[in-house]
GUKOLMAR-183381 format. One record per residue: residue number from 0; x, y, z of N, C-alpha, C in turn. Coordinates in pm, 1 decimal. Each point is the difference from the previous one (the first is absolute). Example, Ala and Ser with C-alpha at 12.3 -4.5 7.8 and 13.67 -1.06 7.14 Angstrom:
2
  seq     neast    nnorth       nup    caeast   canorth      caup     ceast    cnorth       cup
    0    1319.0    -569.0     780.0     -89.0     119.0       0.0      90.0     120.0       0.0
    1     -35.0     105.0     -72.0      82.0     119.0       6.0     -77.0     109.0      73.0
END
This chain:
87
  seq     neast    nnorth       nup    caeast   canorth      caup     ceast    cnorth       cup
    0    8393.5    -514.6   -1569.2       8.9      27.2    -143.4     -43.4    -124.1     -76.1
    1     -65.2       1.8     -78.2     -45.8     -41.3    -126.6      76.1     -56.3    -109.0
    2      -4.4    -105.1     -53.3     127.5     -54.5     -93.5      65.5     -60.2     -33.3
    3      63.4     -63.0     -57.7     138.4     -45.3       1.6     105.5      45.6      18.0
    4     103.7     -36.7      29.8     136.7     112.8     -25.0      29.6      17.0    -105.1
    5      27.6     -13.1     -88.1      -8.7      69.4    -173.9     -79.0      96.3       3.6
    6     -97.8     -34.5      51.4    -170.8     176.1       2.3      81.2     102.5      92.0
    7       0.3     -55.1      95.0      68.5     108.1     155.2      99.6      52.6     -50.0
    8     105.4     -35.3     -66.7     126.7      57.1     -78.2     -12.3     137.0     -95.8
    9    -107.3     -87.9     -67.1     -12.3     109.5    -106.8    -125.0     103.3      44.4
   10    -103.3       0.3      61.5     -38.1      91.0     113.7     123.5      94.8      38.3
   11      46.5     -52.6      64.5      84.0      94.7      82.0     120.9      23.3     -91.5
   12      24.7     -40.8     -98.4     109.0     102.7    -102.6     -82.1     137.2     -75.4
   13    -112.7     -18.4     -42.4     -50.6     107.8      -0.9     -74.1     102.2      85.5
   14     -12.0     -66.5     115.9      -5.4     117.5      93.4     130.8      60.4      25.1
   15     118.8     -43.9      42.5     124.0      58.6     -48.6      21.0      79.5    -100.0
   16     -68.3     -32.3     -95.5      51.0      83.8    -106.4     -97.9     137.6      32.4
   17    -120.8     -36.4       0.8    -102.3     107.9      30.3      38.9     139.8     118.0
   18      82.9     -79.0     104.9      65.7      98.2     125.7     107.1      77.5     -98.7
   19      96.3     -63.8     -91.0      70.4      44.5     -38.4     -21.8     187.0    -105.6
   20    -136.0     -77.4     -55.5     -51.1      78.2    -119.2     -51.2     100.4      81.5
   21     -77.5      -2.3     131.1     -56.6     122.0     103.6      77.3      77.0      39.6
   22     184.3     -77.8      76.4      73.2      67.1      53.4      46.6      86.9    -109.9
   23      15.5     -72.1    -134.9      16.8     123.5    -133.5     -95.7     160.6     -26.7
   24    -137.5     -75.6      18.1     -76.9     136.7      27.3      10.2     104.8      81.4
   25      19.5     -63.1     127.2      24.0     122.3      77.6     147.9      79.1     -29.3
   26      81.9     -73.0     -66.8      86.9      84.0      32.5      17.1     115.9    -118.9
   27     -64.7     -16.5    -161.5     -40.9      16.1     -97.4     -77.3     169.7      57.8
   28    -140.5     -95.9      88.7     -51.9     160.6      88.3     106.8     102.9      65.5
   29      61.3     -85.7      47.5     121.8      69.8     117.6      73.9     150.8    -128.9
   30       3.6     -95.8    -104.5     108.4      62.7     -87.1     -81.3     113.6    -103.2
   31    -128.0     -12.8      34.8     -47.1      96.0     -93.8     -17.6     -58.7    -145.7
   32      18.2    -148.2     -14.6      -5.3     -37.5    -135.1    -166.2      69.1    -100.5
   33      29.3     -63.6    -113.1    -122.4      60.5     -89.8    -158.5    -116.9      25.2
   34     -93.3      79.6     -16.4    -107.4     -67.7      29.4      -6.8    -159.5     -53.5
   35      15.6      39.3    -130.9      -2.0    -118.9    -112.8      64.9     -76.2      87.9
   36     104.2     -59.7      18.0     108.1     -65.8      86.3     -23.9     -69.6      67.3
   37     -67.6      55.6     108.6     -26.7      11.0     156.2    -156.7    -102.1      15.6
   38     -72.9      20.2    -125.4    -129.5     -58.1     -43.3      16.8    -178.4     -36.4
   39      99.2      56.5     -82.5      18.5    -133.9     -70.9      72.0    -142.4      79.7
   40      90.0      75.5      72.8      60.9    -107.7     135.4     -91.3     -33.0      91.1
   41     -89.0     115.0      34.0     -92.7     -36.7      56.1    -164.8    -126.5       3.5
   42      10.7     -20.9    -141.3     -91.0     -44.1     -79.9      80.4    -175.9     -13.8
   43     169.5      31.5      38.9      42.9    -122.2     -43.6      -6.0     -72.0     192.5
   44      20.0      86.2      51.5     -13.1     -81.2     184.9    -143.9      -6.0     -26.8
   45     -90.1      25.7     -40.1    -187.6     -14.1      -9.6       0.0    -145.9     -35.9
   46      55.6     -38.9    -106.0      -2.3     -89.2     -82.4      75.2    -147.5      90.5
   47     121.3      26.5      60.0      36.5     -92.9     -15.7     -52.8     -47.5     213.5
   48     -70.6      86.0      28.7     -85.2     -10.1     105.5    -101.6     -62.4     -21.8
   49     -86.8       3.3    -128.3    -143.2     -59.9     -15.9      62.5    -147.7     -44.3
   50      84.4      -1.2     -73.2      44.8    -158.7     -41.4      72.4     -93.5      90.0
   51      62.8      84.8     116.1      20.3     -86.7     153.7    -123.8      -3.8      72.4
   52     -66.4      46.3      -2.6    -137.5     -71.9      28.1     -78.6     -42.9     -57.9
   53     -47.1     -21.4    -141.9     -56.3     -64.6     -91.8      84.5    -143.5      54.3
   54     141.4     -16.2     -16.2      54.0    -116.9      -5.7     -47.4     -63.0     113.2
   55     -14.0      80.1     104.5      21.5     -48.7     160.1    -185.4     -73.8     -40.6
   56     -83.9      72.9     -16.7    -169.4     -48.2     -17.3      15.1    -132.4     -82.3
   57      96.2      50.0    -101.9     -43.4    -148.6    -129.1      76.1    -124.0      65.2
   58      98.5      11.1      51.0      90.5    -138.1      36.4     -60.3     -71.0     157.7
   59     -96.5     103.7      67.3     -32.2     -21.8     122.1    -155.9     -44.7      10.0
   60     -57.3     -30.9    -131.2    -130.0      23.8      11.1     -53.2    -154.2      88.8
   61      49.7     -65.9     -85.7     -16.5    -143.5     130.6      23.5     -29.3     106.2
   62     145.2      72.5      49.6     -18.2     -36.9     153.7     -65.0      93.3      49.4
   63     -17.8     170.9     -21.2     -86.9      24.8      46.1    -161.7     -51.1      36.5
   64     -16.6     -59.6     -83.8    -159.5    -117.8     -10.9      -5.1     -89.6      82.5
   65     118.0    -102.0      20.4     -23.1     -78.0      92.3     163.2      19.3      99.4
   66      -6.5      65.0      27.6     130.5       4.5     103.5    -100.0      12.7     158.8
   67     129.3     -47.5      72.3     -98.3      29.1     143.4     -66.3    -124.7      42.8
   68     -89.0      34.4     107.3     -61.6    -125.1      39.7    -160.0      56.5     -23.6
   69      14.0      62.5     -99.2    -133.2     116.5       0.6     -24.5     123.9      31.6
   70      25.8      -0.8     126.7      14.9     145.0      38.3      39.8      92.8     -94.2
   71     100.7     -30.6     -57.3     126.0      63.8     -66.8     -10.8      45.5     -93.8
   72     -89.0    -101.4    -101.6     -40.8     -31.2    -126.9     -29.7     146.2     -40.9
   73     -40.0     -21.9    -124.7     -66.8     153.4     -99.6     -89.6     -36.0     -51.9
   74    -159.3      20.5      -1.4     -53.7     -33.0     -36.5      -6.4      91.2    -193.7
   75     -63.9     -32.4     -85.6      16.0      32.6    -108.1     -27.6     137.3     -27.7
   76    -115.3      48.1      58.7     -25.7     120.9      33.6     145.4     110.8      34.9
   77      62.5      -9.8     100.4     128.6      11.4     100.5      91.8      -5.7    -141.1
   78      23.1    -108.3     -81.0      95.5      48.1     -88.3     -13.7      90.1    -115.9
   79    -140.2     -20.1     -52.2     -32.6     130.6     -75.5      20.0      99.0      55.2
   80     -36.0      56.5      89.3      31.8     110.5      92.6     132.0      93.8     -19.1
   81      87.5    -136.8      55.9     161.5      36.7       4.8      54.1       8.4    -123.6
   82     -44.8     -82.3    -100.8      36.7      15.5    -153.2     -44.2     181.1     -66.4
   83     -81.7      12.9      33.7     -43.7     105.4     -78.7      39.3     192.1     156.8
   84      30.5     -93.1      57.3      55.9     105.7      67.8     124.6      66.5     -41.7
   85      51.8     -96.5    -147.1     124.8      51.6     -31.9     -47.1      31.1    -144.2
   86    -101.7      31.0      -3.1     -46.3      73.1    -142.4      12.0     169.9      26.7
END
């Protein structure tokens, strides 16, 4: 992982929260809730999924660059890639 621990923390509090907001959906489905509802929770685990990885790309962009002994590395290409894979 990528980061500092302050980044890794807050990464992973909103992926927490994001499991939380999914395990809400399904059960929302389970229950027959109303579309509107069911959309909108849904739209909020979307969200707070693209911004645990936005965070994870933006706080990691340097060691991804030079981490490693090379091998390892990302070349710039490699992080555009992964950046916009979360578009």
């Amino acid at each position: 992982m990528v980061g500092d621990k302050d980044s890794i923390t807050s990464v992973l509090n909103r992926l927490r929260r994001a499991h939380g907001q999914l395990a809400g959906v399904i059960a929302m489905i389970e229950q027959g809730r109303d579309c509107k509802d069911v959309v909108t929770q849904l739209a909020a685990v979307s969200r707070a999924l693209d911004r645990a990885g936005f965070k994870i790309v933006a706080t990691g962009l340097r060691d991804c660059l030079t981490e490693g002994d090379g091998a390892d590395s990302m070349t710039l290409d490699e992080l555009e890639r992964l950046f916009l894979a979360l578009a």
